[in-house]
C-alpha positions as CSV (number, residue, x, y, z in Angstrom):
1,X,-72.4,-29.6,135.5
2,X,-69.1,-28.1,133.4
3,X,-67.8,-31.7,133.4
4,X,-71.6,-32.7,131.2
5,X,-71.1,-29.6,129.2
6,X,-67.3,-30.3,128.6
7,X,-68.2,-34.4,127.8
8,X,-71.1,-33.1,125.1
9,X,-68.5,-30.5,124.1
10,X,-66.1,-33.5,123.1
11,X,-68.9,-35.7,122.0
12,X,-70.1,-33.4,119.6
13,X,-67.0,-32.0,118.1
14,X,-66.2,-35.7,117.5
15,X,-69.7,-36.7,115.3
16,X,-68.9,-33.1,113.3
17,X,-65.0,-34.6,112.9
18,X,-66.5,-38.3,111.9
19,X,-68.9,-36.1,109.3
20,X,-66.4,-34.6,108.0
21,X,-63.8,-37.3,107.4
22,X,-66.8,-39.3,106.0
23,X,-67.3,-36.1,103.3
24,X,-63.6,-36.4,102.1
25,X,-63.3,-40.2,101.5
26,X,-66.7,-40.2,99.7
27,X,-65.3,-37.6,97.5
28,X,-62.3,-39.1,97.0
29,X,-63.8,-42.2,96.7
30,X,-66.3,-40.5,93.8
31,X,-63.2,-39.2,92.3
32,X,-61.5,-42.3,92.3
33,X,-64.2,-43.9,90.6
34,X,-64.7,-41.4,88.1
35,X,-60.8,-41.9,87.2
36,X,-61.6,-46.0,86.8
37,X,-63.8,-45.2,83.9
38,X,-61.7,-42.9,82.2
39,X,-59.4,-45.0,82.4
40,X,-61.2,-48.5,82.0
41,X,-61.5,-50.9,78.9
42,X,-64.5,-52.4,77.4
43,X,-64.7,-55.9,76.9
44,X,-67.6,-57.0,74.4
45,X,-69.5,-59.8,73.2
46,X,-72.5,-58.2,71.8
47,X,-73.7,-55.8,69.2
48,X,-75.4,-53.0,72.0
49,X,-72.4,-53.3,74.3
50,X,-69.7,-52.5,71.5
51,X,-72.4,-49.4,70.4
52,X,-72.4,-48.1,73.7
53,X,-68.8,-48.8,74.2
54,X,-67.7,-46.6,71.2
55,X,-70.2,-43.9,72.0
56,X,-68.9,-40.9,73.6
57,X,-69.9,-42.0,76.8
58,X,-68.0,-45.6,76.5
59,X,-64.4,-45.8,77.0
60,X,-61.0,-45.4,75.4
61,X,-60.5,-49.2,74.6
62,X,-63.2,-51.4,73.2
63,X,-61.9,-55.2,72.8
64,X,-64.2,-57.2,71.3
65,X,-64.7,-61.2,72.4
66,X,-66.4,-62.8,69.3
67,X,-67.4,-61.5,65.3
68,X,-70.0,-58.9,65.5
69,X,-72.8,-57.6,62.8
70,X,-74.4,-55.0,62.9
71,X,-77.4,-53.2,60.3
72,X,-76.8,-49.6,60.5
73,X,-73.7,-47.3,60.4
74,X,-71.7,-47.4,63.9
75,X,-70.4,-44.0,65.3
76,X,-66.8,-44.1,67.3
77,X,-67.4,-40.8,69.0
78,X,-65.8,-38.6,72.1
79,X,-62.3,-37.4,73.5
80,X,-60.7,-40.2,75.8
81,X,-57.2,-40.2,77.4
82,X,-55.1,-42.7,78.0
83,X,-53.7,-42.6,81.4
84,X,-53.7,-38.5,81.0
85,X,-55.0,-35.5,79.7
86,X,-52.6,-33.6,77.2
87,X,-52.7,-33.8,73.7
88,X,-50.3,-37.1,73.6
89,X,-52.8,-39.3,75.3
90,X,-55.7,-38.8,73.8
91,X,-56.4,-41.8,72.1
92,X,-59.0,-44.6,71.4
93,X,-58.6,-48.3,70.4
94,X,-60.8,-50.7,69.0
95,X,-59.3,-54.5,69.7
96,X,-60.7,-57.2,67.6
97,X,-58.6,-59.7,68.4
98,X,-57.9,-62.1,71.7
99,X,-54.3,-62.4,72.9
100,X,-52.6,-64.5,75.4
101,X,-50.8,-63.4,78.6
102,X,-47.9,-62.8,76.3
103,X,-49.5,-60.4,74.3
104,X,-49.7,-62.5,71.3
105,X,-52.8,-62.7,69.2
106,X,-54.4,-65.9,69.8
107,X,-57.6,-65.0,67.6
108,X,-59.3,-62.4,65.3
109,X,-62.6,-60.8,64.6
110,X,-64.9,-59.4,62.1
111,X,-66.7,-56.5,62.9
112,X,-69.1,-55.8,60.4
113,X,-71.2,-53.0,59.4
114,X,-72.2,-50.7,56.4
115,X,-70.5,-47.8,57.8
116,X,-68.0,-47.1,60.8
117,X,-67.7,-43.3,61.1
118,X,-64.4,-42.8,63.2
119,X,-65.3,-38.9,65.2
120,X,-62.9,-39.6,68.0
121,X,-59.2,-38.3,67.3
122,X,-56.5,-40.6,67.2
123,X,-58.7,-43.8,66.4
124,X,-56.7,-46.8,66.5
125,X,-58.3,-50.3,65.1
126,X,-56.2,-52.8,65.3
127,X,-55.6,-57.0,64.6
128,X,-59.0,-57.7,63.1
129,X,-61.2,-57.3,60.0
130,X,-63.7,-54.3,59.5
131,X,-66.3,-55.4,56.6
132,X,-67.6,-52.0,55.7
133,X,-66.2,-48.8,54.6
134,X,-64.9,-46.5,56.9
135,X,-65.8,-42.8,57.3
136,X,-62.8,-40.8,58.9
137,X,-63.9,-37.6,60.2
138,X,-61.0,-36.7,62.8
139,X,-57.5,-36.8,62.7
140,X,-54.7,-39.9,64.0
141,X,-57.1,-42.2,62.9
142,X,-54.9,-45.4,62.2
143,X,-54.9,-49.3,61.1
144,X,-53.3,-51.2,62.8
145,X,-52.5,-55.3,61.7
146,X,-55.7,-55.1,60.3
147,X,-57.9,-55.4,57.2
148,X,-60.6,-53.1,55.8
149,X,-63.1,-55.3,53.6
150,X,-64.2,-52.3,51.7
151,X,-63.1,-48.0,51.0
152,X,-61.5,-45.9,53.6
153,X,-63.1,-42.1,53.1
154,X,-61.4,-39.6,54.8
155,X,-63.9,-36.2,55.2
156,X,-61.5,-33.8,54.8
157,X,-57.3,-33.7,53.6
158,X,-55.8,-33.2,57.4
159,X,-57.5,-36.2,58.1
160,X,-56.0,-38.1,55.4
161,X,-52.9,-36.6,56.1
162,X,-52.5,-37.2,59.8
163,X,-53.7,-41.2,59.4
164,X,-51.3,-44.3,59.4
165,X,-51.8,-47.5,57.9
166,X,-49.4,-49.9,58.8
167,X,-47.5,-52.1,56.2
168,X,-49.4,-55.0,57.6
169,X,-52.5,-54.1,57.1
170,X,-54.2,-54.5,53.9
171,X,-57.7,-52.3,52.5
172,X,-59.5,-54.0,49.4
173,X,-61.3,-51.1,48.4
174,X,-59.8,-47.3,47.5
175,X,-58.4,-45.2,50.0
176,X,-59.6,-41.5,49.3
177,X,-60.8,-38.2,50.0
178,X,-64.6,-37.7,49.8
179,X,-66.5,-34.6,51.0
């Protein structure tokens, strides 16, 4: 009789062990998961994909596969990080171009829209052509080797101020402050 209570003794200390290590490698596994789409890209080829991509629930770099049009005024919204959390990686790109395994650009592409309102800090678009004006209403926002076929409005002077665009990158419109 003590050896049976001994042998369920062991047997159940075991399944509340198994249980256990089960708990810890879903969590981790959750955890690991959650880090992925922190840390993920968004590759697009269609209008609703690129809107949900730049929405504050998307991801911290949105490369585009094709030209894209859309009717209303896009939003780039939310705080993303690029491999970590402090100030110096907090970042967001939008890609509109194709490169090879090289890294050089192989192709460019129009994103086109009446407005893009840039709300996420340290905005990056880079290599392609936005047809539209541009509404900057954070700070690092920045153009990369890329062309703005229309104004760039910055919402307040800080914004201006912190915001880089590159020598070869070319706006047709004005580049201003409007409140």
């Amino acid at each position: 009789m003590k050896k049976k209570v001994i042998f369920i003794l062991i047997v159940l200390l075991s399944l509340f062990g198994l249980a256990a290590c089960s708990g810890d490698s879903e969590q981790a596994a959750e955890e690991e998961q959650a880090a992925d789409t922190v840390t993920t890209a968004s590759i697009v080829s269609e209008e609703a994909a690129f809107r949900e991509a730049i929405s504050s629930d998307g991801s911290w770099i949105i490369a585009a596969l094709n030209d894209l049009t859309f009717e209303e005024a896009i939003t780039v919204e939310g705080e993303f990080y690029n491999g970590g959390d402090s100030e110096n990686d907090l970042y967001r790109k939008i890609a509109a171009y194709a490169q090879d395994d090289e890294r050089n650009i192989t192709d460019r592409y129009t994103i086109t829209a009446p407005e893009m309102i840039i709300k996420s800090p340290n905005t990056r678009f880079q290599a392609g052509t936005f047809v539209g004006d541009i509404i900057v209403e954070a700070n690092g926002f920045t153009l990369y080797d890329g062309t703005v076929e229309g104004n760039i409005y910055y919402a307040a002077e800080e914004y201006q101020d912190s915001a880089e665009i590159t020598e070869d990158s070319e706006v047709t419109g004005s580049i201003e402050i409007r409140n």
